[in-house]
N, C-alpha and C positions, 0 to 999 in steps of 0.2 A: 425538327419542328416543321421545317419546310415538305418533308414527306407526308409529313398524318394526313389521313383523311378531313376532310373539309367539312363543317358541320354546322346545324343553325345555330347552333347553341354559339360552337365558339366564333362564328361570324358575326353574334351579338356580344361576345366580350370583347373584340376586338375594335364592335363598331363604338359600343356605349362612350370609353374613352375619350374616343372620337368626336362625336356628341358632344361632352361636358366641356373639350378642350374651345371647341368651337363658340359654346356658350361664354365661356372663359372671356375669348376673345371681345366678341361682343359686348362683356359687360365692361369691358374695359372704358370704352367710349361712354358708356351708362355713367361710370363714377368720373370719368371725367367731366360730364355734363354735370351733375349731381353737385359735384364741389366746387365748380363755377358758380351755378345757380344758387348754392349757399352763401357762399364769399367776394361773390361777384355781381355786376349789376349786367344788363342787359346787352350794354358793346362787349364785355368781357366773354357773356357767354357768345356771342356773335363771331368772336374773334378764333376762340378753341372749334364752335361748328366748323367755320372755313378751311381752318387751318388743317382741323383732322378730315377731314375729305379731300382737301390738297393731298396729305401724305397717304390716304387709302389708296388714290388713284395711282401714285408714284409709286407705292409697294405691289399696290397686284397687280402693274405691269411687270414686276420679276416676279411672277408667281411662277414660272416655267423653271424656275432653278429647284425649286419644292418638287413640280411634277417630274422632273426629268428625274432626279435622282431617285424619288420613290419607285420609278418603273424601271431603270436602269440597277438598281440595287437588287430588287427584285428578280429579277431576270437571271443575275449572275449567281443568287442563293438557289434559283432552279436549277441552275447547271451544277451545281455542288463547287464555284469556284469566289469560294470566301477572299479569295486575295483581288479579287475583281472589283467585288463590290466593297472594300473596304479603300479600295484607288479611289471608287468610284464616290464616296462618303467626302474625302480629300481632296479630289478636284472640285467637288461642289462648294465644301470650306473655301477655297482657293478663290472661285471664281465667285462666291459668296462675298467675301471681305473685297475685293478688286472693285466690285461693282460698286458697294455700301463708299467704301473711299473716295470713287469717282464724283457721288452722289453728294458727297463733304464738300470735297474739293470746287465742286462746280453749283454749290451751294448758294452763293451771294447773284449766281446770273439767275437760277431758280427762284430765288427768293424776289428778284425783279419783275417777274412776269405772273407767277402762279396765281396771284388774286386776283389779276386782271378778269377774268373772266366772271367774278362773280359780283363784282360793280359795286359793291360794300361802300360805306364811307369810310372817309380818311381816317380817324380815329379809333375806325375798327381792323382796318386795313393797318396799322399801327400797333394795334394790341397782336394783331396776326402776325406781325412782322416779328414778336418778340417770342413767340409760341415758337416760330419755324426755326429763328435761330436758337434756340437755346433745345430743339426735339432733332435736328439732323444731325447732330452728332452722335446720336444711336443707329443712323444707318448702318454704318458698317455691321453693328451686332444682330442686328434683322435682318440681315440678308445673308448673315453665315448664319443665323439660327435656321435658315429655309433649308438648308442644306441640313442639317441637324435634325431637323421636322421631316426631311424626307427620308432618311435614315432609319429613322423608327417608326416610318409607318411602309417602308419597305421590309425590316424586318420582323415586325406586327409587335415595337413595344409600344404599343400604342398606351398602356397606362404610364409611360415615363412620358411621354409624350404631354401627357394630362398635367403631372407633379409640373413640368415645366414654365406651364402657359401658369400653373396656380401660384407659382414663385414670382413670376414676371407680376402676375397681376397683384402679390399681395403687397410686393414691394412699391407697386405702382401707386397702390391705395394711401400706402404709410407715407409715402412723397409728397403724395398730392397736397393732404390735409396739411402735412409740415410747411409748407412752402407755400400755401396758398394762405391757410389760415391762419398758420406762426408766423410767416417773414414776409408775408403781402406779395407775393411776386403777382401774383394775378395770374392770365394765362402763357405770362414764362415760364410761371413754377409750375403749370402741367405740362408745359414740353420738356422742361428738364427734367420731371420726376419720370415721365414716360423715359425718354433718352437712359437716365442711370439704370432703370427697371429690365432695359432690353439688353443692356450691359449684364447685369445681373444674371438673367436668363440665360445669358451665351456662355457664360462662366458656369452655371450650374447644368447649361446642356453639354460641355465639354467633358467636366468631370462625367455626364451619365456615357460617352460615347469616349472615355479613355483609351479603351484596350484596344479601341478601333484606329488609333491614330500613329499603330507603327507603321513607317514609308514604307511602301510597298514601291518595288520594282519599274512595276508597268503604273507607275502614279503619269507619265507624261507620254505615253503610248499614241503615239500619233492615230494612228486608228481611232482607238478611243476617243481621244479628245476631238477627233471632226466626228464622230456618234454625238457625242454630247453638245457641239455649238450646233448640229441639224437638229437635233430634239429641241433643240432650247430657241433658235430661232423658228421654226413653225409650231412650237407652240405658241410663242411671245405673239407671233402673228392673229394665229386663232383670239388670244386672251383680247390684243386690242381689236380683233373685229366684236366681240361679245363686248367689250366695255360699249367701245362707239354703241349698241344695238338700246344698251341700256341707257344710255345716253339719249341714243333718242327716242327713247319713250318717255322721257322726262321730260325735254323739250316738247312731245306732242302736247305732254298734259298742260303747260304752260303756255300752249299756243288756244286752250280748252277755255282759259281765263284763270284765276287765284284761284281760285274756291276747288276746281277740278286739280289744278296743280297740287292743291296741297290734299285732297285727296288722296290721288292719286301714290301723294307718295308716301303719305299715312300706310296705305295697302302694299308699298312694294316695302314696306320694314317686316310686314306679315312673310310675305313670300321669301326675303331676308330670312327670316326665324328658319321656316321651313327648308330653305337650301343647307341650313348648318343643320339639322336633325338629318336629311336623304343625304346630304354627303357622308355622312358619317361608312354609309353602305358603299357609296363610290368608292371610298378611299380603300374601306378591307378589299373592293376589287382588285384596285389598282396593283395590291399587292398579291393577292390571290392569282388574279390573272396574270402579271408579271412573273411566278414563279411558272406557273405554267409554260408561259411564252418560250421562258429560257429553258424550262425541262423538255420543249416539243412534244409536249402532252394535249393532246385534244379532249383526253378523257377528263383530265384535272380542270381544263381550261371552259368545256360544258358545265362542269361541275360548280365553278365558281361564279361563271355569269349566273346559272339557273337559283341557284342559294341566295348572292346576296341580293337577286334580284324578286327574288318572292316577299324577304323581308323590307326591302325598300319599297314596294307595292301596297303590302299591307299599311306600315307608317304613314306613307302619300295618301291612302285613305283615309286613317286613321284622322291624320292631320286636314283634309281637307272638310272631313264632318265637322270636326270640332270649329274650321274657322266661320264654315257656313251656318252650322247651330250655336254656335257662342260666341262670334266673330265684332256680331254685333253689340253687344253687352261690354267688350274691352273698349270700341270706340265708343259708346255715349258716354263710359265712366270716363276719359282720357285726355277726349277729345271737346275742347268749349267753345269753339268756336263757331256756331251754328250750321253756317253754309260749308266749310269744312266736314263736318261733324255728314252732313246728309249728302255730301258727295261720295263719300266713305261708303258710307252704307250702303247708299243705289248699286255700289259698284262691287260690293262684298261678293258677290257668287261668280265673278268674273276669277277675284282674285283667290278664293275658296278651291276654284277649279286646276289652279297651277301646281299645287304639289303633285294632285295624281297623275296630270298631263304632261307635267316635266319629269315624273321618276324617269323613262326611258330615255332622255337627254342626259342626265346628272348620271345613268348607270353608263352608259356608251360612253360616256366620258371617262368614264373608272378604266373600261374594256381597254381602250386606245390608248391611255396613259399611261397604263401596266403595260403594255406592247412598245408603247414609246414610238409608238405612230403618227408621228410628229404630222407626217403631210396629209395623211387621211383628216387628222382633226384642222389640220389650214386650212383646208381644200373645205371641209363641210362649216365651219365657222365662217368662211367668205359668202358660201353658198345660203346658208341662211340667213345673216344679217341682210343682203341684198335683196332676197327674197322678202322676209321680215318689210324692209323700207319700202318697198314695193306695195306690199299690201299696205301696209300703214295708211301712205299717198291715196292707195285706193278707195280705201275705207272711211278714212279720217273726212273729208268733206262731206260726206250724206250721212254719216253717222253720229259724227261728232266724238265724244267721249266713247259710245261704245264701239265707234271705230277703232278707236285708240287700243281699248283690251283686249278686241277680236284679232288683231294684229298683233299683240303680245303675246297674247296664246296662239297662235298662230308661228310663232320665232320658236317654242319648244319643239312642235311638232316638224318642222324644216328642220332645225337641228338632230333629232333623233331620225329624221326621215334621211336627210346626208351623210350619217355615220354613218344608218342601219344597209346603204348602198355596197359599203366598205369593207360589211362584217363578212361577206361569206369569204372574201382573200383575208382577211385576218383567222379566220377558221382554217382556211389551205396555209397560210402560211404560217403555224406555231406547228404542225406533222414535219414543216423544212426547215431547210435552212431560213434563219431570218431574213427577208427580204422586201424593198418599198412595196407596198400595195396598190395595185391598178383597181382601178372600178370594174367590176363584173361585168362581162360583154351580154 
């Protein structure tokens, strides 16, 4: 599989999966909102908002256990050494479940601090407190499913990858209703139906990755394992300089007043949608260009940037017509709250403009991840959020709100502009041996 020729056709069944799973995910938060808002009154749904953005933030700062193993998986199916990438599947488990246990364990000092920042009242802060404890004990299963999740999109099963998230989420659905609407839990019984759900998942991602789980040799290869904590701490690095970035665009829009905040962030669920459709292309990178990486193929490694990068072009277009010519129609139906409603909109071609302007961030990011170029993406993640705050500061006082988006788009372009520095030693360096990347003199 790993030798065939590369093609649009099959970099769109690989991505589509991708896609749905992502959707998947997404809608997960959807029903959980959904069956609060049914069964629940207004602190209850107050409480599950909090709480799941609490735990979005705590989960994808481990998203680097997903990336690393996707491209590290990769790499050793390009070299034709199945027993590599099969350690390499196992130490992610490992270090998967370690982590997920930590995150239990040190649970109730978590539980102390996490709402502080978003200034809720007591009662809700209360309903929140019942959500977190009764949903962290799926940690563990979420963070060895990362491992799991990189697996199969290192080895492109990307439709078990799909089956997966649909199992987690149907279970999730069946929980909700039972526990919310049968036995009153309120928003405990959506953290526990999540929790049992991801359990679920990790048990029907283990049976899908069985035949991968005999111990291999070089499972504690000390080499290996310092590859793997470099990849995994610079990218952990990169991920919290891009949260912080996002962060503080949300903070500027709140510095804007209400009406622009919640604008604002009306439009960044749009961009939201769009990064889970272009990812879909990153990810067949990650894997595309990681087989390369490890095969020492320039030829393979042109081949798969230039492929899934024409289709992720076209989508970013594709996606950005539809939100600037129909963008508007989803907030008037959606959206009721007037001054909301027409911050939205003024701002729609700003946010219309971010799929086609970030494909070449979201794809450089596939490029680096399949290589497992862990310091190249630190190094350009610092370089642009910095940059990014920089303009913001600049902008934001005479501009106002359109300071704020000209600086947002502005942070994709820093970012594809600080990989794109990187790419031509990543180009010399998949013809050699693998070795760190310096900047081009």
């Amino acid at each position: 599989m790993s030798e065939a020729l590369l093609t649009r056709s099959r970099v769109m069944r690989l991505a589509v999966p991708v896609m749905l799973a992502q959707a998947a995910i997404a809608a997960t938060g959807v029903v959980d909102t959904a069956v609060m808002g049914l069964y629940g009154d207004k602190a209850d749904l107050a409480a599950v908002a909090i709480a799941s953005v609490a735990f979005s933030f705590i989960y994808w700062g481990f998203g680097f256990l997903r990336m690393s193993t996707t491209g590290l998986v990769a790499q050793a199916i390009g070299r034709g050494d199945q027993a590599e990438a099969r350690a390499t599947l196992q130490r992610g488990l490992l270090i998967g479940a370690a982590l997920g246990l930590s995150i239990l364990i040190m649970s109730p000092l978590l539980q102390h601090f996490v709402f502080a920042p978003f200034g809720a009242e007591p009662d809700v802060v209360g309903l929140a407190d019942g959500y977190f404890a009764a949903r962290v004990w799926g940690a563990p299963a979420l963070l060895t499913q990362y491992a799991i999740t990189g697996w199969l999109l290192g080895t492109g099963r990307t439709g078990a990858l799909l089956a997966m998230q649909i199992v987690m989420n149907g279970v999730n659905i069946v929980l909700d209703v039972w526990f919310v609407a049968g036995l009153g839990w309120g928003p405990a019984g959506i953290g526990a139906g999540t929790a049992i759900a991801e359990w679920v998942a990790l048990v029907f991602g283990l049976v899908l990755i069985w035949r991968s789980l005999k111990r291999e040799q070089g499972l504690l290869d000390r080499a290996a394992l310092v590859a793997l904590f470099n990849a995994n701490r610079d990218i952990l690095i990169r991920t919290l300089a891009l949260l912080f970035a996002f962060a503080w665009f949300v903070r500027s829009g709140a510095q804007m007043g209400t009406a622009q905040l919640a604008g604002n962030e009306v439009l960044l669920q749009f961009i939201t949608v769009a990064a889970f459709v272009l990812d879909g292309f990153a990810f067949v990178a990650e894997k595309e260009v990681g087989e390369a990486y490890g095969a020492r193929s320039p030829q393979r490694l042109r081949r798969a940037m230039r492929l899934t990068t024409e289709l992720a072009l076209a989508f970013g277009a594709l996606i950005s017509a539809l939100y600037f010519f129909g963008g508007g129609a989803v907030i008037r139906q959606f959206i009721s709250d007037p001054e909301a409603r027409a911050a939205a909109l003024a701002f729609l071609p700003y946010c219309a403009a971010v799929p086609i302007i970030g494909v070449a961030a979201y794809q450089l990011d596939g490029f680096f991840l399949g290589a497992t170029q862990g310091r190249a993406m630190r190094n350009a993640g610092i370089i642009a959020t910095v940059a990014y705050v920089a303009l913001d500061l600049t902008l934001r006082p005479s501009l106002g709100n359109t300071g704020v988006w000209l600086a947002f788009l502005g942070m994709y372009v820093f970012r594809a502009g600080a990989l794109g520095w990187y790419l031509p030693s990543l180009m010399r360096a998949t013809a050699n041996r693998p070795q760190p990347l310096q900047p081009p003199s």
